[in-house]
Backbone of each chain as ProteinMPNN parsed JSONL, in Angstrom:
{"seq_chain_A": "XXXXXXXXXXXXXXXXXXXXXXXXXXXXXXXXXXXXXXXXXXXXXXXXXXXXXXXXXXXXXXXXXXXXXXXXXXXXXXXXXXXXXXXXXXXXXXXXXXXXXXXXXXXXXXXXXXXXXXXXXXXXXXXXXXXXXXXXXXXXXXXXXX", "coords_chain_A": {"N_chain_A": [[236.153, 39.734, -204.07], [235.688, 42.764, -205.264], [232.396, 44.097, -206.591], [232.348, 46.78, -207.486], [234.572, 48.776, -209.609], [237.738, 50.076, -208.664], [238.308, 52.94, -209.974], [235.542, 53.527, -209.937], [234.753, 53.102, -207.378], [235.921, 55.539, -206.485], [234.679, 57.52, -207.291], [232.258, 56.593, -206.074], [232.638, 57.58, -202.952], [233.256, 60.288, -203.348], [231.261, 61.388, -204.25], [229.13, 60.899, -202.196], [230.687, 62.525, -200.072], [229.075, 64.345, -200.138], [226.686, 64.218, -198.956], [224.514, 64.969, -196.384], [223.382, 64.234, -193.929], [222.037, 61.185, -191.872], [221.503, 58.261, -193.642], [219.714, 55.296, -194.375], [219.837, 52.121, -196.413], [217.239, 50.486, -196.759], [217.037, 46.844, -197.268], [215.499, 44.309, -199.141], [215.319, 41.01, -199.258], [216.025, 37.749, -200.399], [216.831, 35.305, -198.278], [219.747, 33.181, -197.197], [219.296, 29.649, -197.22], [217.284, 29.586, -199.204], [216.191, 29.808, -202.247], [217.9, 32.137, -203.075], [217.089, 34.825, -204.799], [217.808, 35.959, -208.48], [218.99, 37.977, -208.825], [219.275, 38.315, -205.912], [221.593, 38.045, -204.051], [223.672, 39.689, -205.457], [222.711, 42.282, -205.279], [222.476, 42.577, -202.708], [225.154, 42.776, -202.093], [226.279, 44.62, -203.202], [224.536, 47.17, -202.506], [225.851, 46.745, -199.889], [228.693, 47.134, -200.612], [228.83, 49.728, -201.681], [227.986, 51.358, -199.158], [230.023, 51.099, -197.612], [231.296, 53.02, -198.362], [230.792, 55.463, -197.734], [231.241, 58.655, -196.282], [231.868, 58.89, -192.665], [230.426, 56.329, -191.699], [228.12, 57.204, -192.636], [225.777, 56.56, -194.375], [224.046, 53.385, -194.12], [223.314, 49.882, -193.756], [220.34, 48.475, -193.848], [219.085, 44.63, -193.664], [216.661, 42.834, -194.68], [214.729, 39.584, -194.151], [212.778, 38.919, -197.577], [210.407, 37.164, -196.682], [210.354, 35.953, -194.86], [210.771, 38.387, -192.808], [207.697, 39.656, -192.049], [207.006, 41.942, -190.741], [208.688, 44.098, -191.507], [208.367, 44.258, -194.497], [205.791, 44.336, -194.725], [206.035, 47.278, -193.585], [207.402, 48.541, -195.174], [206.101, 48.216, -197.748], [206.293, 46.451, -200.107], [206.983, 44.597, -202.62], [207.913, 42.951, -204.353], [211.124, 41.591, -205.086], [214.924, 41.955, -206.012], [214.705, 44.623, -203.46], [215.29, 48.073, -202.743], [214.44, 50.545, -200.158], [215.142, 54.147, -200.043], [215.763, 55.206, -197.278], [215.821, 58.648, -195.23], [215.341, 61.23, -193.099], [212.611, 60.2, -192.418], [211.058, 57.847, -193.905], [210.15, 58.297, -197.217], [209.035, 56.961, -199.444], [210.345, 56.072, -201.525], [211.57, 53.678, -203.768], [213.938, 51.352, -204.872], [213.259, 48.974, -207.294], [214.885, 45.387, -208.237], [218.468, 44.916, -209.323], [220.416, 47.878, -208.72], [222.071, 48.81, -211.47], [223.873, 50.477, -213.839], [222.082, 52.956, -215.409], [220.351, 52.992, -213.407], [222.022, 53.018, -211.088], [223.96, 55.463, -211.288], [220.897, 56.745, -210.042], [220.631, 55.768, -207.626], [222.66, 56.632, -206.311], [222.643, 59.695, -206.788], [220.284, 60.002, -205.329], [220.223, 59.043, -202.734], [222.258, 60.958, -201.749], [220.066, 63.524, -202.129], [218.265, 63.063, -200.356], [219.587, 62.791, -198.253], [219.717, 65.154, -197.368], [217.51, 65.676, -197.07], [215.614, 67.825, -198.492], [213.728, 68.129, -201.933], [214.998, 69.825, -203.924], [212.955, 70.281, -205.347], [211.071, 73.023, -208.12], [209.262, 75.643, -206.423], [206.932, 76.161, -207.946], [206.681, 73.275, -208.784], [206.288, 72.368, -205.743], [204.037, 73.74, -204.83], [201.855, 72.43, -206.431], [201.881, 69.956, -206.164], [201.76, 69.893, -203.354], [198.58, 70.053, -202.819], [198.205, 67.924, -203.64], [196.138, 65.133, -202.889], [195.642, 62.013, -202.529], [196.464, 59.094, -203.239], [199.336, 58.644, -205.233], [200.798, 56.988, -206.717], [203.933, 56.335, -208.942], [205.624, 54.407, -210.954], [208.619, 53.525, -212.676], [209.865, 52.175, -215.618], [213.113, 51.203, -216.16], [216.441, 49.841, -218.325], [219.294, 48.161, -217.506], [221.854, 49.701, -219.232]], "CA_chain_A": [[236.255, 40.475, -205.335], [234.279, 43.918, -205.542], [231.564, 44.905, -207.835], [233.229, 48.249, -208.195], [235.927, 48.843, -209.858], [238.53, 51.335, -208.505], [237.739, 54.091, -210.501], [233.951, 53.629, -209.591], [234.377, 53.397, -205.982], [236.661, 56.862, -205.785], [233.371, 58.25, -207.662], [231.12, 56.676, -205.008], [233.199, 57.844, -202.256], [233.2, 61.476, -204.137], [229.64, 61.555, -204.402], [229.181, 60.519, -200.683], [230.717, 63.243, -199.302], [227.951, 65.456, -200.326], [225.941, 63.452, -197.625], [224.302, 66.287, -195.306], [223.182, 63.425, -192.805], [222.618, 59.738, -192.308], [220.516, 57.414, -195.027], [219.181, 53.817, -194.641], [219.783, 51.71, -197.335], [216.694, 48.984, -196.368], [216.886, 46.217, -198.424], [214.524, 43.198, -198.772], [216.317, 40.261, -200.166], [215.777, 36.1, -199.915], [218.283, 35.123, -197.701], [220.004, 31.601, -196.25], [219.582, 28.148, -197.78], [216.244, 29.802, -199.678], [216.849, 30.176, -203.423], [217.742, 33.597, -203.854], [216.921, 35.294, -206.311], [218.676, 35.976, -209.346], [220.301, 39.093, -208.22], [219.355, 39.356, -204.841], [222.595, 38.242, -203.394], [224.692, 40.597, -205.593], [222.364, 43.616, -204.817], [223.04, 42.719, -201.042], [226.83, 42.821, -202.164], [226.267, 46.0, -204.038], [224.732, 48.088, -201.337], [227.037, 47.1, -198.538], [229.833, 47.879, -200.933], [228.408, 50.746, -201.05], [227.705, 52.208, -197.502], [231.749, 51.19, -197.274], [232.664, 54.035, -198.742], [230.155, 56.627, -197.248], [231.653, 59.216, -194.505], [231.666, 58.25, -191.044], [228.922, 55.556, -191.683], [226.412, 58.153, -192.662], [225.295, 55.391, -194.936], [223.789, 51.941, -193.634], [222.404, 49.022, -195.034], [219.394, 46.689, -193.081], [218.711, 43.939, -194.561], [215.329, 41.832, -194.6], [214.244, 38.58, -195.456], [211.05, 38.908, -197.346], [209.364, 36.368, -196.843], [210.655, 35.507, -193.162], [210.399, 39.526, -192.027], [206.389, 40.292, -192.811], [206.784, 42.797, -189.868], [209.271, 44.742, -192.103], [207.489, 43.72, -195.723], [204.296, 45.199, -194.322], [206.12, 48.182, -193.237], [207.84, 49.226, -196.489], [204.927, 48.233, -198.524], [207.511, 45.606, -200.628], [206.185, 43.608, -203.309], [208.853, 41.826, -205.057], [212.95, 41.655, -204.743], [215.773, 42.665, -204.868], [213.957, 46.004, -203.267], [215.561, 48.631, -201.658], [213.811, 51.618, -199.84], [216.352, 55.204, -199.667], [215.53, 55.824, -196.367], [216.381, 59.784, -194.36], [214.456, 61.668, -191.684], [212.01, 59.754, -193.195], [211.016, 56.981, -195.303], [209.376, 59.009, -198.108], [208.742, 56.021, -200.206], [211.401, 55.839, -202.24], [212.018, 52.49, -203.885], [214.243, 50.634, -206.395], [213.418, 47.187, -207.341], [215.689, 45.138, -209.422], [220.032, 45.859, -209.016], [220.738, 49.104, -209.426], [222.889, 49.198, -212.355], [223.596, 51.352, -215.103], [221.436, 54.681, -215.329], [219.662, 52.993, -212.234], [222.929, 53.354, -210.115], [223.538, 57.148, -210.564], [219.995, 57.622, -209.846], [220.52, 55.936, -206.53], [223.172, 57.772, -205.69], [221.775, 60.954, -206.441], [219.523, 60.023, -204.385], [220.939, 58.882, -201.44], [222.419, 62.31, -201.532], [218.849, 63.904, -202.236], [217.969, 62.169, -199.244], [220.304, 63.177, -196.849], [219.698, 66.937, -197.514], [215.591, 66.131, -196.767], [215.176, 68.676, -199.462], [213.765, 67.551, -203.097], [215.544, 70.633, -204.905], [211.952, 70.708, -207.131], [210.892, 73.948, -208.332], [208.182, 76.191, -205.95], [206.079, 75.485, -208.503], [206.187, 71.967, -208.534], [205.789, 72.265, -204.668], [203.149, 73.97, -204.456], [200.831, 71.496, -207.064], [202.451, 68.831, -204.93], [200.991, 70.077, -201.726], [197.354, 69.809, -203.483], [197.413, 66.25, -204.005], [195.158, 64.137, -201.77], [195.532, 61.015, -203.093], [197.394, 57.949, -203.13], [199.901, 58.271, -206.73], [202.29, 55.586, -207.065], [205.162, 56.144, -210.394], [206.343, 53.542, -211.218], [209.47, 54.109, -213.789], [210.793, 51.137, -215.846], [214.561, 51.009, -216.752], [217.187, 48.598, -218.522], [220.547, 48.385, -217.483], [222.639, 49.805, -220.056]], "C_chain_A": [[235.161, 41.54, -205.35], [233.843, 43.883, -206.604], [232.437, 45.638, -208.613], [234.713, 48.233, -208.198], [236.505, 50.216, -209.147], [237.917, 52.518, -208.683], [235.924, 54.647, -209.919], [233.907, 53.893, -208.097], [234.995, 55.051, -205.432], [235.438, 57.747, -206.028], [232.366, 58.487, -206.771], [231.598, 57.578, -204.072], [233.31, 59.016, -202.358], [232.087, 61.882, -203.799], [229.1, 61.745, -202.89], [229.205, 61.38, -199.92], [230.004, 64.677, -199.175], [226.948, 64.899, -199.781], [225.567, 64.596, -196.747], [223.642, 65.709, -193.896], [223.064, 62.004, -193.006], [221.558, 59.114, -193.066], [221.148, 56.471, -194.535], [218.943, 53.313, -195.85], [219.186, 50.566, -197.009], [216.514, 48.213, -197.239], [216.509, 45.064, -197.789], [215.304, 42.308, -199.99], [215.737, 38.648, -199.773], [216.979, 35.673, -199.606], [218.771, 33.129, -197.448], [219.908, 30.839, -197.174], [217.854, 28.549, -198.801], [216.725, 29.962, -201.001], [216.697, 31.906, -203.16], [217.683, 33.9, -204.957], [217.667, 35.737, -207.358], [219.671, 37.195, -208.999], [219.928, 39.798, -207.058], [220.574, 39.406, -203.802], [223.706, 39.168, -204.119], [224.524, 42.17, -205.587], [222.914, 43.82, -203.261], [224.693, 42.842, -201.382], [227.19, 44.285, -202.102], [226.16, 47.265, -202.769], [225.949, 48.022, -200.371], [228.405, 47.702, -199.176], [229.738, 49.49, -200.925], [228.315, 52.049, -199.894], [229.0, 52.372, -196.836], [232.366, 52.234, -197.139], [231.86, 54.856, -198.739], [231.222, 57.075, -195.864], [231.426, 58.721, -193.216], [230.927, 57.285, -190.886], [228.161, 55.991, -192.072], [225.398, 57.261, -193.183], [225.297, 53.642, -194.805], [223.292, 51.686, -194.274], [221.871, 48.115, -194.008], [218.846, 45.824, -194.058], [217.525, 43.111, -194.089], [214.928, 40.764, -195.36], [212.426, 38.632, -195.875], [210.105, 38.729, -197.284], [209.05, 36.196, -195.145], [210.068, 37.157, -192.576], [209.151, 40.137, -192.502], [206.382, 41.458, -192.336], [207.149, 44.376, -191.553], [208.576, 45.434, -193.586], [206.56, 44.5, -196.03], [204.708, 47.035, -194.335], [206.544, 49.139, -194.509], [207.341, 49.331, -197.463], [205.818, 47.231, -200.141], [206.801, 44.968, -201.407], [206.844, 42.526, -204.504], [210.42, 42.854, -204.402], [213.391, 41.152, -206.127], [214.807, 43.953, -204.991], [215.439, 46.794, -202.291], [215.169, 50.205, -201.807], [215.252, 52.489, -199.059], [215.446, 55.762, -198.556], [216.426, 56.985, -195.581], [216.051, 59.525, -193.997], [213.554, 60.852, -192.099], [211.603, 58.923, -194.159], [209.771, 57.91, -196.707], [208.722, 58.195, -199.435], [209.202, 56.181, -201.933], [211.683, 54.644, -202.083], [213.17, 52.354, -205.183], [213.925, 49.312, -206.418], [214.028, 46.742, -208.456], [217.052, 45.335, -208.814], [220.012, 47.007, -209.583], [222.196, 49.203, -210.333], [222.79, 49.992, -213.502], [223.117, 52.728, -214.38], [220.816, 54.622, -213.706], [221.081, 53.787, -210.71], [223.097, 54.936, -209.987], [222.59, 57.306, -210.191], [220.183, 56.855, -208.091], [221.405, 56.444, -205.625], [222.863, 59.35, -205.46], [220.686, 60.792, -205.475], [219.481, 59.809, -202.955], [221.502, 60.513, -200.746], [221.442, 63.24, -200.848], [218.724, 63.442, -200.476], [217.998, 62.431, -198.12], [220.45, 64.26, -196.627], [217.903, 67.003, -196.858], [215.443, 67.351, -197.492], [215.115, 68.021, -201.033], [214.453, 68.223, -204.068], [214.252, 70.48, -206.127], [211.661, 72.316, -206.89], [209.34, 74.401, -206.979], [207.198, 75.818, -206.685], [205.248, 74.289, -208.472], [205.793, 71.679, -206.791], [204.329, 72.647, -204.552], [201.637, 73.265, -205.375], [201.0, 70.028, -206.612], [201.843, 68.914, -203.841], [199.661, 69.667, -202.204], [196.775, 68.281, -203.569], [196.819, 65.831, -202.391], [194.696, 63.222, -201.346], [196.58, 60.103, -202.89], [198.208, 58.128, -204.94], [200.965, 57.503, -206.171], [202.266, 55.981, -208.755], [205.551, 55.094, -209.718], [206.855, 53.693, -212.775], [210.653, 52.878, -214.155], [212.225, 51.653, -216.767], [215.286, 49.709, -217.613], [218.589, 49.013, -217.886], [221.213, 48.606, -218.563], [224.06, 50.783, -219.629]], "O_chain_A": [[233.961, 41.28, -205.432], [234.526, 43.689, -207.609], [233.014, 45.473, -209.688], [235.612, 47.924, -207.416], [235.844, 51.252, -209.083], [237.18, 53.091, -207.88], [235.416, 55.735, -209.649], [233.169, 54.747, -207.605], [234.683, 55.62, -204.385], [235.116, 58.601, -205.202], [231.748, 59.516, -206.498], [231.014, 58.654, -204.198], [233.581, 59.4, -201.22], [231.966, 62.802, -202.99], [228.663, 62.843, -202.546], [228.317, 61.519, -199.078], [230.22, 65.671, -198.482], [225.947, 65.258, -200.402], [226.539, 65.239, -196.352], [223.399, 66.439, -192.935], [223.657, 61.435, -193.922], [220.51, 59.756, -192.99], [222.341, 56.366, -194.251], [218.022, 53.788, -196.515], [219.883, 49.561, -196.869], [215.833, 48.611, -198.184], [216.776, 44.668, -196.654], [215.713, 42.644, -201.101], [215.004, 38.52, -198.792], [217.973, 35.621, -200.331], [218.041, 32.147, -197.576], [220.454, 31.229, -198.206], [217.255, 27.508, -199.069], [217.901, 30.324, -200.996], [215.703, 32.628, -203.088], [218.135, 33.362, -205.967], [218.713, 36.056, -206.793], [220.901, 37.188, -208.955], [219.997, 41.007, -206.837], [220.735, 40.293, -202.964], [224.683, 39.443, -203.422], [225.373, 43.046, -205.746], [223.517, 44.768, -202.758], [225.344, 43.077, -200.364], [227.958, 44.931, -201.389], [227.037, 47.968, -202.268], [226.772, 48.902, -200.122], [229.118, 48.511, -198.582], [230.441, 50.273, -200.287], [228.542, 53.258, -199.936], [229.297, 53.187, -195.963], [233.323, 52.585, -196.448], [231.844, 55.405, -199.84], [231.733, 56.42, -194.956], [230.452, 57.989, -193.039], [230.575, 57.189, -189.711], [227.116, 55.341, -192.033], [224.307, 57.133, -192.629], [226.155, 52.854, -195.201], [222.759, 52.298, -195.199], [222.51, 47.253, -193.405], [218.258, 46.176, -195.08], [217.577, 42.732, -192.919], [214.765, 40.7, -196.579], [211.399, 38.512, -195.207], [209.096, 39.385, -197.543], [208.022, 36.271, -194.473], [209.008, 37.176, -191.951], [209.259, 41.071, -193.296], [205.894, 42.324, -193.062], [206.412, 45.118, -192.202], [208.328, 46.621, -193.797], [206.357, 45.164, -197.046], [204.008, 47.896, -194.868], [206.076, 50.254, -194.739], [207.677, 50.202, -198.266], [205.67, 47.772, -201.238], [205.728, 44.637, -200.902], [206.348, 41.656, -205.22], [210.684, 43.894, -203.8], [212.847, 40.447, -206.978], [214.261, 44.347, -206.022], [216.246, 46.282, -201.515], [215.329, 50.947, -202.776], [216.028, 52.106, -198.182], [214.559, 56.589, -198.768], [217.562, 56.666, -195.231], [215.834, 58.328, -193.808], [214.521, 60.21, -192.511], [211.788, 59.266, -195.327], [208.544, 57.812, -196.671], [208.026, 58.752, -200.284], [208.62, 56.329, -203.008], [211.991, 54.156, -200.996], [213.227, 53.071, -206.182], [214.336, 48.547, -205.546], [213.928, 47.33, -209.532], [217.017, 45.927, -207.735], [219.665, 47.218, -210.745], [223.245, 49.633, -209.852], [221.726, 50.173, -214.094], [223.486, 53.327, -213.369], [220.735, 55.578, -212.935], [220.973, 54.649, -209.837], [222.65, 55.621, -209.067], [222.703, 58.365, -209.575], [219.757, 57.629, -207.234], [221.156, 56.688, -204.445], [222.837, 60.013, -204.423], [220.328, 61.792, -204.852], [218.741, 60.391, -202.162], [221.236, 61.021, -199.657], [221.539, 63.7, -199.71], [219.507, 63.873, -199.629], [217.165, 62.433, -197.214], [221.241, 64.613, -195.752], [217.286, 67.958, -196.386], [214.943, 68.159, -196.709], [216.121, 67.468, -201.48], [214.68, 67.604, -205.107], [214.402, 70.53, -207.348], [211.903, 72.872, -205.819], [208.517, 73.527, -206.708], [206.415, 75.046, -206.132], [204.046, 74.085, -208.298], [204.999, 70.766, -206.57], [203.502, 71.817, -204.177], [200.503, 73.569, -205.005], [200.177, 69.13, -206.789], [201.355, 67.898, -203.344], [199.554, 68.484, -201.879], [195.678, 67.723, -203.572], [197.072, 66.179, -201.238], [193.875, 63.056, -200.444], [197.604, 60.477, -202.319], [197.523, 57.683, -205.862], [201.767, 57.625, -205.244], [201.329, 55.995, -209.553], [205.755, 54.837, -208.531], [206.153, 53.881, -213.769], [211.701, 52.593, -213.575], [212.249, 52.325, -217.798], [214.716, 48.618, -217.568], [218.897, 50.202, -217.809], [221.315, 47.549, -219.185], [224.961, 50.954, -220.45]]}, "seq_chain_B": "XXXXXXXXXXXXXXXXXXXXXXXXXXXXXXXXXXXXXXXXXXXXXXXXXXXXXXXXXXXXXXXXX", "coords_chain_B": {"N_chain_B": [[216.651, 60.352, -209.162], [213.662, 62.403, -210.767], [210.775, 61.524, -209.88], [211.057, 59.906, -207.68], [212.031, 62.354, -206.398], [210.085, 63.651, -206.073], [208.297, 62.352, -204.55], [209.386, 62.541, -202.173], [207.994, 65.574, -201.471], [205.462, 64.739, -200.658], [203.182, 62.812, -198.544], [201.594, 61.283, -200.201], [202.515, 60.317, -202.176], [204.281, 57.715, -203.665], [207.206, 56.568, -205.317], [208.264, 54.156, -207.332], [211.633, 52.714, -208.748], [212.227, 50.564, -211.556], [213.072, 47.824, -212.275], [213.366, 46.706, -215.437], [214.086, 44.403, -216.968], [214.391, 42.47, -214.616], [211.683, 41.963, -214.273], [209.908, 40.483, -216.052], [207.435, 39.86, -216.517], [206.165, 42.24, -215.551], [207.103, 44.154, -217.56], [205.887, 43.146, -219.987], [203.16, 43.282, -218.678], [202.553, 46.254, -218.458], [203.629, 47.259, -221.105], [206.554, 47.551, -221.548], [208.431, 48.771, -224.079], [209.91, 50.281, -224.988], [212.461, 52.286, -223.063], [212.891, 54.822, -220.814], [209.849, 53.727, -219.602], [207.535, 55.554, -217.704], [204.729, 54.844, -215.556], [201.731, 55.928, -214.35], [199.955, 55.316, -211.291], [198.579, 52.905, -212.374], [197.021, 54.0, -214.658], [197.954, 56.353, -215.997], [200.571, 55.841, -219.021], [204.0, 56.954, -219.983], [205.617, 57.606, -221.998], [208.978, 57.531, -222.402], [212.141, 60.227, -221.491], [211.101, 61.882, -218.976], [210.108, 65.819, -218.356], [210.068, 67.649, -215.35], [207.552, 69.669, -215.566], [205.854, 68.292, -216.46], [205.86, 65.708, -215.844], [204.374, 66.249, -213.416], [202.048, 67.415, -213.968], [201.03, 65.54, -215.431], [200.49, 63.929, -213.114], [198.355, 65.388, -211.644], [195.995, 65.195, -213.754], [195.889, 62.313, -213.774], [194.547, 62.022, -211.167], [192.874, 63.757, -211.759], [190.501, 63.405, -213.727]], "CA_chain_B": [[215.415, 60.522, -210.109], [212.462, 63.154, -210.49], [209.705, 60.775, -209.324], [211.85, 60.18, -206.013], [212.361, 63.486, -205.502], [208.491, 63.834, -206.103], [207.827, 61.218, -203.178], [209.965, 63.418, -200.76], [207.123, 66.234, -201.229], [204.134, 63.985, -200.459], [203.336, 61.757, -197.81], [200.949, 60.542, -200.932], [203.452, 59.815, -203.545], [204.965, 56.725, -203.784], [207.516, 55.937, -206.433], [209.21, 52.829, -207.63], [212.578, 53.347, -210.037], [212.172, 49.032, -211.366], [214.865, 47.303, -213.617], [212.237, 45.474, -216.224], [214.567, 43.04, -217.183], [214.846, 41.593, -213.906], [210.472, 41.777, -214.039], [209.342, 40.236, -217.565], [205.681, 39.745, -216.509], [205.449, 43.269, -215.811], [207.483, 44.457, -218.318], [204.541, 42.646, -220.76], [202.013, 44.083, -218.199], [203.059, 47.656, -219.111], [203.843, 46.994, -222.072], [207.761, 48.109, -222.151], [209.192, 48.511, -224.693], [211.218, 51.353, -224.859], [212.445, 53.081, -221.582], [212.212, 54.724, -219.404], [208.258, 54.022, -219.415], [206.718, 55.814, -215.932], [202.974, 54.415, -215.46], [201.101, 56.53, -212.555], [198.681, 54.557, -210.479], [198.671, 51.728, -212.928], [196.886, 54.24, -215.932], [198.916, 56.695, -217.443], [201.599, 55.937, -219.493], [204.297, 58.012, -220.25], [207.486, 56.599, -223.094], [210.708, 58.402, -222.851], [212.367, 60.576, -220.382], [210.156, 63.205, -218.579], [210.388, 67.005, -217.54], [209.215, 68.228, -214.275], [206.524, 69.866, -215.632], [204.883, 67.075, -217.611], [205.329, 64.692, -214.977], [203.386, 67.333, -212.354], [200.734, 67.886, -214.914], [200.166, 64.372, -215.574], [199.868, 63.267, -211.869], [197.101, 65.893, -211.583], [195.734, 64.743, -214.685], [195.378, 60.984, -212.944], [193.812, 62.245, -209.873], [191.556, 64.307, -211.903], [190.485, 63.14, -215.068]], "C_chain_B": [[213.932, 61.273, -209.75], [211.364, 62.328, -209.946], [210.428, 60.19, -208.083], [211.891, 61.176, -205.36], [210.491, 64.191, -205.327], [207.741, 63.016, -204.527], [208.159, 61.949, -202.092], [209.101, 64.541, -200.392], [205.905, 66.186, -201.162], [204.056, 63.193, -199.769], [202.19, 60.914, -199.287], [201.325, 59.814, -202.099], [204.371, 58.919, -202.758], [205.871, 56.659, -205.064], [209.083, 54.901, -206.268], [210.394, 53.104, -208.804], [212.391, 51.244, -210.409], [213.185, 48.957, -213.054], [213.676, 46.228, -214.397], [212.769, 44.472, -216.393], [214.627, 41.803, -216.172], [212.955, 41.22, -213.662], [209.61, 41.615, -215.193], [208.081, 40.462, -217.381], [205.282, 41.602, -216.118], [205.727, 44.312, -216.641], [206.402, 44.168, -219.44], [203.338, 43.641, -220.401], [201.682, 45.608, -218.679], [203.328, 47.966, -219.793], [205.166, 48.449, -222.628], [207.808, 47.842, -223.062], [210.464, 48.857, -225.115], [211.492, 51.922, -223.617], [213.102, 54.343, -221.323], [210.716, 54.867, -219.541], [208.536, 54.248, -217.976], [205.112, 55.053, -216.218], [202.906, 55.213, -214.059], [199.982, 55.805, -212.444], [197.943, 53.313, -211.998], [197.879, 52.194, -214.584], [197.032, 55.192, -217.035], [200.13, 56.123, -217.449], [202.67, 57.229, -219.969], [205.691, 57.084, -221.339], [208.203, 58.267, -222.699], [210.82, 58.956, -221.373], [211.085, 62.018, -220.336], [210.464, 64.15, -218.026], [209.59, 67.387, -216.579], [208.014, 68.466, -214.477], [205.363, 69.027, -216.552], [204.732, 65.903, -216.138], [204.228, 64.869, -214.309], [202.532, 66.92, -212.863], [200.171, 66.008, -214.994], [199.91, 63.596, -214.369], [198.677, 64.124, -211.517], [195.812, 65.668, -212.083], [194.958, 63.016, -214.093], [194.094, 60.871, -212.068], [192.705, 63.232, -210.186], [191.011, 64.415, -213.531], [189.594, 63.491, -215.646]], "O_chain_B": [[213.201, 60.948, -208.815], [210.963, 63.1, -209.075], [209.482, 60.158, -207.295], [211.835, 61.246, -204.132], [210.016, 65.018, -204.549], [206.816, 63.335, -203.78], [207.403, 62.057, -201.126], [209.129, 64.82, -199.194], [205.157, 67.122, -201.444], [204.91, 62.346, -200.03], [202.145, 59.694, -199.133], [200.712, 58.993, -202.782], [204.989, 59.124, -201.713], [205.175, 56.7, -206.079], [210.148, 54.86, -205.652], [210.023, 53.734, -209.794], [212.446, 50.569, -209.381], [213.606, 49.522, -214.063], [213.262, 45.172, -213.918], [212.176, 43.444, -216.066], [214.807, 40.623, -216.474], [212.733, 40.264, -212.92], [208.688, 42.402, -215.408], [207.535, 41.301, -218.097], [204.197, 42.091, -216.432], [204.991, 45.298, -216.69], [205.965, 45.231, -219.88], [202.727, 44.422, -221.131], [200.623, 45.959, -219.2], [203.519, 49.182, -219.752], [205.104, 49.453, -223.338], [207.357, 46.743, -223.386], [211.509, 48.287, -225.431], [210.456, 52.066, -222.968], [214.082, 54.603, -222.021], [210.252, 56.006, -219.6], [209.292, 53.636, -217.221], [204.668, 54.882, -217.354], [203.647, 55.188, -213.076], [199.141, 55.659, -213.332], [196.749, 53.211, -212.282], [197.904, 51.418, -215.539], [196.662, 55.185, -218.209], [200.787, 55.862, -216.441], [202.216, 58.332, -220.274], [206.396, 56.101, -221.11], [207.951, 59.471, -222.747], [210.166, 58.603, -220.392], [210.521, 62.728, -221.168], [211.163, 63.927, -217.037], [208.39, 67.502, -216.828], [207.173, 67.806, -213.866], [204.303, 69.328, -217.1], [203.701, 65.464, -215.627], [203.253, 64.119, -214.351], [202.004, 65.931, -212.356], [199.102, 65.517, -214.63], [199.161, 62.623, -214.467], [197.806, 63.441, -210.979], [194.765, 65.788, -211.447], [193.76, 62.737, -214.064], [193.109, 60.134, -212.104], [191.832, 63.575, -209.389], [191.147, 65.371, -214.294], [189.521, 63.282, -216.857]]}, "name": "protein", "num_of_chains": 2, "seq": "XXXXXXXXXXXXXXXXXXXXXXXXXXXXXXXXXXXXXXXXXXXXXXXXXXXXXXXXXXXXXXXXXXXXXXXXXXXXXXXXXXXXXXXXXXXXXXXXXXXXXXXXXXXXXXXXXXXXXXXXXXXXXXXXXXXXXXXXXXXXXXXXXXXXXXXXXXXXXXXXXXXXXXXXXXXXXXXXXXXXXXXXXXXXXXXXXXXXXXXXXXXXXXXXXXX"}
């Protein structure tokens, strides 16, 4: 039984083909006979449904356990689940944690998009007070599903 | 989301998009209530949605207070 309904997946599948290369959808999840977590087996559903209905594959999904893969954990800088990092050319440290539903879901499609262009579409402006920094900022931007 | 697309022009920016409901204790921590709260580097706040140039300004703002 899919997540997405019909209508939703012709959207994804829509959306998708404005893909300008390929995106990693890495996701850190508690896997096997471990309790998973409350929605980390229907985020792992979610993405792969997902990546289904990207062009040629452009869009994959690795999955990690994150307790079992520290290698990984370490690498993505992970600190709770369900996580998943929109990886391009590049992991640019782009996260969601939580399912992406609701407002969260367009934003990870737009982003996936975003992504696969390796261009942020921000203003010169904002680039160039962007280049300046020198620092470590972490946003962090809470949502609800609605 | 603008704070994603902010990460793509920094190897120094990090950002998290997080579903509070599924993270009560830091939903408390941060003290959601309304959303979309952003927090940068754990001490500004920001309530509501944000425009480019407010976000900018207030990550500068962080890093130079």
């Amino acid at each position: 039984m899919p997540l997405l309904n019909d209508k939703i997946q012709a959207e994804v599948r829509q959306a998708l083909q404005n893909m300008a290369g390929p995106v990693k959808l890495v996701m850190f999840t508690q896997a096997s006979n471990a309790l998973e977590c409350e929605m980390c087996s229907e985020t792992r559903a979610l993405v792969e449904e997902i990546a289904a209905l990207s062009p040629a594959g452009r869009l994959t999904v690795e999955v990690h356990d994150f307790l079992d893969d520290k290698a990984a954990t370490e690498q993505y800088k992970v600190d709770k689940i369900p996580a998943i990092a929109v990886v391009g050319a590049q992991d640019y440290g782009i996260r969601f944690y939580g399912i992406p539903s609701g407002y969260e879901f367009s934003s990870l499609m737009d982003d996936i998009v975003t992504v696969s262009k390796a261009e942020s579409g921000l203003s010169a402006a904002t680039k160039a007070a962007v280049a300046k920094i020198n620092r470590p900022v972490h946003i962090q931007v809470y949502v609800t599903p609605t | 989301m603008l704070a994603h697309r902010l990460a793509m022009e920094s190897e120094w920016i990090t950002a998290d998009m997080v579903e509070a409901t599924e993270f009560p204790h830091l939903a408390n921590k941060y003290e959601v209530y309304g959303v979309p709260r952003t927090v940068i580097n754990e001490t500004i706040h920001i309530e509501g949605a944000v425009p480019e140039q407010v976000l900018v300004n207030k990550m500068i703002e962080v890093l130079d207070p």
